[in-house]
C-alpha positions in Angstrom: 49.6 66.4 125.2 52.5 66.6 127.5 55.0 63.8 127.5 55.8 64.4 131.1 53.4 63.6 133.5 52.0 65.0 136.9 51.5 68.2 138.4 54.4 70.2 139.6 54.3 72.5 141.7 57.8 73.3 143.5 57.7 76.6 146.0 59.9 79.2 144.6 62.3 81.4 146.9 63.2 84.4 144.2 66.7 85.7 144.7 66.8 86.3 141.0 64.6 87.8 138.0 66.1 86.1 134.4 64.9 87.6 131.5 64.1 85.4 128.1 62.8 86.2 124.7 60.5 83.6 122.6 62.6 83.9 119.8 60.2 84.0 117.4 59.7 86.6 114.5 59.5 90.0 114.9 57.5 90.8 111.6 54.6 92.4 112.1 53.2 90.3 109.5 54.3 87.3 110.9 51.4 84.6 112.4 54.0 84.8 115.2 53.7 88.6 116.1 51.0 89.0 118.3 51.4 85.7 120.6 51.0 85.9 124.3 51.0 83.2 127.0 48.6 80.7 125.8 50.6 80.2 123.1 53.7 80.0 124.6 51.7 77.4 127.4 50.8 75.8 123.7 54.6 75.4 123.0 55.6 74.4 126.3 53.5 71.4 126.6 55.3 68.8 125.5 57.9 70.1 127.2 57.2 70.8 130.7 55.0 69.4 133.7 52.2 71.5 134.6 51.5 73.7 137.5 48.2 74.0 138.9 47.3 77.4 139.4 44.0 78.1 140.7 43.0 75.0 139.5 44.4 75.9 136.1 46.8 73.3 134.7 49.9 75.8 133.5 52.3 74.4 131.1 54.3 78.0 130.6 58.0 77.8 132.0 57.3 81.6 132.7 56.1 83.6 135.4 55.0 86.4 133.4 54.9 86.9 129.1 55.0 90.9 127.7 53.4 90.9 124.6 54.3 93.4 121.4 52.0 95.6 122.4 53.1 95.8 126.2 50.3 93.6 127.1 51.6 91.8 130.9 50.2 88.0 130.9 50.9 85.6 133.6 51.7 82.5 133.4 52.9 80.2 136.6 52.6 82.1 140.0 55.2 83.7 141.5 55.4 81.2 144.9 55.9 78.0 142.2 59.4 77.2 140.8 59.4 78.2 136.8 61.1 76.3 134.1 62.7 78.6 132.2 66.5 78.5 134.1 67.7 75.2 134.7 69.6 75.2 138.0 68.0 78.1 139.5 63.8 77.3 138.2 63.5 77.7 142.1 64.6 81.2 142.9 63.6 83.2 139.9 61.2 84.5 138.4 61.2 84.0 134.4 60.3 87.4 132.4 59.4 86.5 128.2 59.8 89.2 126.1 57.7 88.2 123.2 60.0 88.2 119.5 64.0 88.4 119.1 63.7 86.2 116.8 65.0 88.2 114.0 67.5 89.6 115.8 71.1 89.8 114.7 73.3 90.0 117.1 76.6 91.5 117.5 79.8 90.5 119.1 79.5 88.3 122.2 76.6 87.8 124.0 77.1 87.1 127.0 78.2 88.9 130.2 80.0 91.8 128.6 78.1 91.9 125.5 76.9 95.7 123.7 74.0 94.0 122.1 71.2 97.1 123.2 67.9 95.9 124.0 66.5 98.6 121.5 66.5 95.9 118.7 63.7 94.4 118.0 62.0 95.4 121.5 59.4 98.1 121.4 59.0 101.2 123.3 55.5 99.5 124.5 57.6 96.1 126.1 60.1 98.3 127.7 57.9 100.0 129.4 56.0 96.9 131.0 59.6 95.7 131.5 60.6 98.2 133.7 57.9 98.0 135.9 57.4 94.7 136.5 61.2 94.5 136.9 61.0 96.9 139.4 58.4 95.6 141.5 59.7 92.4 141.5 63.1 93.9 142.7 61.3 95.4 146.2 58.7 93.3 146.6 61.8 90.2 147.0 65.0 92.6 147.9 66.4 91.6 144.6 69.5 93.6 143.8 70.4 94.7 140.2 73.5 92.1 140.2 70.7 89.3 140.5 68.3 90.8 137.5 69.7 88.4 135.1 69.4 87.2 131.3 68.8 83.4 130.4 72.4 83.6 128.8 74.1 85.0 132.2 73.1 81.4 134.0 76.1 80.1 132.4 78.5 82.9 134.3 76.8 81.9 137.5 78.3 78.5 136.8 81.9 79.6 135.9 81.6 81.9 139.4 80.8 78.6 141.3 77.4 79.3 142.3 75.5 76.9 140.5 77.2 73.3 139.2 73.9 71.3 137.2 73.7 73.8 134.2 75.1 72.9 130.7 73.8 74.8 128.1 75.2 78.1 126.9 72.0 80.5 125.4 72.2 84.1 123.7 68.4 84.4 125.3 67.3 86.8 125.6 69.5 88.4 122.7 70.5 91.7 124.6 72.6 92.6 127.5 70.9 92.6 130.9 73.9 94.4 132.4 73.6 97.4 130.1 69.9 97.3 130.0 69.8 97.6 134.4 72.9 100.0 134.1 70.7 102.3 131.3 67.3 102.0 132.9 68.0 101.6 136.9 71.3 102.2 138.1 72.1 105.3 136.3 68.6 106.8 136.2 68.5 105.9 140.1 65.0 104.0 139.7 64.8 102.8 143.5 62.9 102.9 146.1 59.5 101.7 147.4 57.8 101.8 143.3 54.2 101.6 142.7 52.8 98.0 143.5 51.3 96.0 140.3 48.8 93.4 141.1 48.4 91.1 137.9 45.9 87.6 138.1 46.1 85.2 135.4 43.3 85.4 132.3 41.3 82.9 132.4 42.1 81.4 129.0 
């Protein structure tokens, strides 16, 4: 059971996407391989306040959870603030990559880091990624600067744009920067893109 009680539900304003992994293993024989949301709502219990969605009591600090596979689940609704970035949980929109957890990183990982997101992400994520990433991107007027990793909260603290946020991550254990300069800027991947509707599983 959660330690914190009450619903929350806080209205969200995205001006932001931040990208996460769950850092756990990416074995394929690992119990840990093939999680999705519930388990991650699971994990985030006694952490986190609940939404209500739908009548649904969501634990999950994410809006939305790719599986191994590819596999899109949804955790908290877009309109509700997320708890997965402290300082900005109200205008974001929190993207889990499922595994990183075996990931060795190299060099620094922050802003200007070379860590590619080929490691230990598969074709089938990517994929998912990109489109959700765009949609999200039209659908709120988000601008590449603004799609984010949970690591990259700290720099919008050292730029003066946020002032309550502490903790320094390597989530989600590759560059954002190089991943939207790979996939969207220099590929030109703008425009209107092809509208997703996703609805939580009832679970």
């Amino acid at each position: 059971m959660s330690k914190k009680k009450g619903i929350l539900n806080l209205p969200n304003t995205p001006q932001y996407i931040v990208l996460h992994c769950s850092a756990t293993s990416d074995n394929p024989n690992s119990k840990w391989y093939g999680i999705g949301e519930p388990e991650i709502n699971e994990m985030h219990k006694a952490r986190f306040r609940p939404s209500c969605e739908n009548g649904i009591k969501v634990h999950t600090g994410y809006h939305y959870v790719i599986k191994k596979d590819g596999t899109l689940e949804v955790g908290k609704s877009e309109d509700h603030g997320g708890q997965h970035a402290s300082g900005i949980n109200t205008k974001s929109i929190g993207i889990c990559l499922i595994g990183k957890g075996d990931a060795k990183l190299k060099g620094n990982i922050f802003y200007d880091s070379t860590n590619g997101i080929d490691q230990n992400v598969t074709s089938a994520q990517k994929s998912t990624l990109k489109k959700l990433v765009h949609k999200l991107m039209v659908q709120y007027k988000i601008s590449s600067d603004n799609v984010i990793g949970h690591h990259d909260v700290y720099m919008l603290k050292r730029l003066a744009k946020l002032n309550n946020f502490k903790m320094l991550k390597t989530c989600p254990s590759f560059s954002v920067r190089q991943y939207m300069t790979s996939e969207f800027i220099k590929s030109g991947t703008y425009g209107d893109g092809e509208y997703m509707s996703y609805e939580r599983s009832a679970n």
